[in-house]
C-alpha positions in Angstrom: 29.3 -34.9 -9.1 26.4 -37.0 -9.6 23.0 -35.4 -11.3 21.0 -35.8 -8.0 23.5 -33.6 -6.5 23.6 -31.2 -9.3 19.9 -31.1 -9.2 19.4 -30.9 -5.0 22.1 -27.8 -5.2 19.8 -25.6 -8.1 17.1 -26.3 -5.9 18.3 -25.5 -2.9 19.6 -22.7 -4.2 15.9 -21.4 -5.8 14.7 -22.3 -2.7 17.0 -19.3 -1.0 16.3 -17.2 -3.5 12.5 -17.8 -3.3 12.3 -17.1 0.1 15.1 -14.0 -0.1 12.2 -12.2 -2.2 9.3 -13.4 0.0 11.4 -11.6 2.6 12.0 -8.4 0.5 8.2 -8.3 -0.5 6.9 -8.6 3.0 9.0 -5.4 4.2 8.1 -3.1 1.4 4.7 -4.4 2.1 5.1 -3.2 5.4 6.8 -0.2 4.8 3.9 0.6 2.6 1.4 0.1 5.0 3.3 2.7 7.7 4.0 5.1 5.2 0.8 5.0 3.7 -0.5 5.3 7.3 1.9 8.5 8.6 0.0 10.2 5.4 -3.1 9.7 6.1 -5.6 12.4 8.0 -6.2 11.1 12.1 -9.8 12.1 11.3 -10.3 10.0 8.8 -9.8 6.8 10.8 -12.7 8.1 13.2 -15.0 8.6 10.7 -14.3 5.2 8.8 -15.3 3.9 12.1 -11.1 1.7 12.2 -9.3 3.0 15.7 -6.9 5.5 15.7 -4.0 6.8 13.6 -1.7 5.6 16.8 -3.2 2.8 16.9 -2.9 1.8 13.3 1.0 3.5 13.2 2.2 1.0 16.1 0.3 -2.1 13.7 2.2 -1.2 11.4 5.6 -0.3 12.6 5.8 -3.1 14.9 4.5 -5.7 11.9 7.5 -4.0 10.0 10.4 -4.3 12.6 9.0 -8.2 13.2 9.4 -8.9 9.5 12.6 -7.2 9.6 14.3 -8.8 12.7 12.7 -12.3 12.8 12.0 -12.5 8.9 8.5 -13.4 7.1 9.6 -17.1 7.7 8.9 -17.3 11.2 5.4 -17.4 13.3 5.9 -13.5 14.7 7.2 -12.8 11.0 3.9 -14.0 9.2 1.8 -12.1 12.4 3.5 -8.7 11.0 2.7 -9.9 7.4 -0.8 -10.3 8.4 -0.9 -7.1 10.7 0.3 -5.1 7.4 -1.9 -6.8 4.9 -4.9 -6.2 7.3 -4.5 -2.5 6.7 -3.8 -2.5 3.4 -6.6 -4.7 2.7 -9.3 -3.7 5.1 -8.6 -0.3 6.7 -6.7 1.8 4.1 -10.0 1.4 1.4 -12.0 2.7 4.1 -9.8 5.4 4.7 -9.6 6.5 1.1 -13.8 7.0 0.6 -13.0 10.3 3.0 -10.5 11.4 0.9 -10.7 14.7 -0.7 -12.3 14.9 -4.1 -10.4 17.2 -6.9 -13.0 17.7 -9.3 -11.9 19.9 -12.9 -15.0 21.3 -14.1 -15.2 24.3 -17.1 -18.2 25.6 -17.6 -19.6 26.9 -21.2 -22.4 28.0 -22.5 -24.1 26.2 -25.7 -22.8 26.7 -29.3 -19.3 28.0 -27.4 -16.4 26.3 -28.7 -15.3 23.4 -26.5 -11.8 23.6 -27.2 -9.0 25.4 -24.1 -8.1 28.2 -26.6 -11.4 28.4 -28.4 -13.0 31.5 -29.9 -16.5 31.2 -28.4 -17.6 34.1 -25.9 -17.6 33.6 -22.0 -15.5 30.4 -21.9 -14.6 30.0 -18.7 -12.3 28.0 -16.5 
């Protein structure tokens, strides 16, 4: 076998395996997006001022099942790429500025020991 062939056959073969994890990459992109989208509060999207949760759920699941049946490769397959990156880019930052803030506060009074087991008076959690 001649080194043109040897070298035509690795890269053909990279080639496949490139495009294997483009493939695998762009449905656990999109399975991202529709999870990430079942957990999120319908209210939210309202208030963010991006369409609905249904809305955004059918985006999402049908960008999935394109990238799944017709792979990222093909024109429908990069529309579901985009379709998933849209709300994972644009709409899913949005939605996380309504989240719900968890804030861990302790309050103390001066001169009290900072520390959780300290011996100051009135520490408080």
């Amino acid at each position: 076998m001649s080194p043109l062939a040897v070298v035509a056959v690795i890269v053909a073969r990279s080639v496949r395996w490139i495009w294997f994890g483009v493939q695998v990459a762009a449905g656990l992109m999109g399975l991202w997006a529709l999870v990430d989208c079942l957990t999120r509060d319908p209210q939210h999207f309202l208030a963010a001022g991006k369409r609905t949760k249904g809305f955004w759920i059918g985006v999402n699941a049908a960008g999935l099942a394109v990238v799944i049946i017709m792979g990222a490769a093909s024109m429908l397959g990069l529309l579901g790429v985009v379709a998933n990156a849209v709300y994972l880019a644009d709409v899913r930052p949005a939605l996380d500025l309504y989240k719900p803030v968890r804030v861990r506060s302790q309050l103390r009074r001066p001169g009290e020991d900072p520390r959780p087991g300290g011996t100051g008076p009135g520490w408080r959690r």
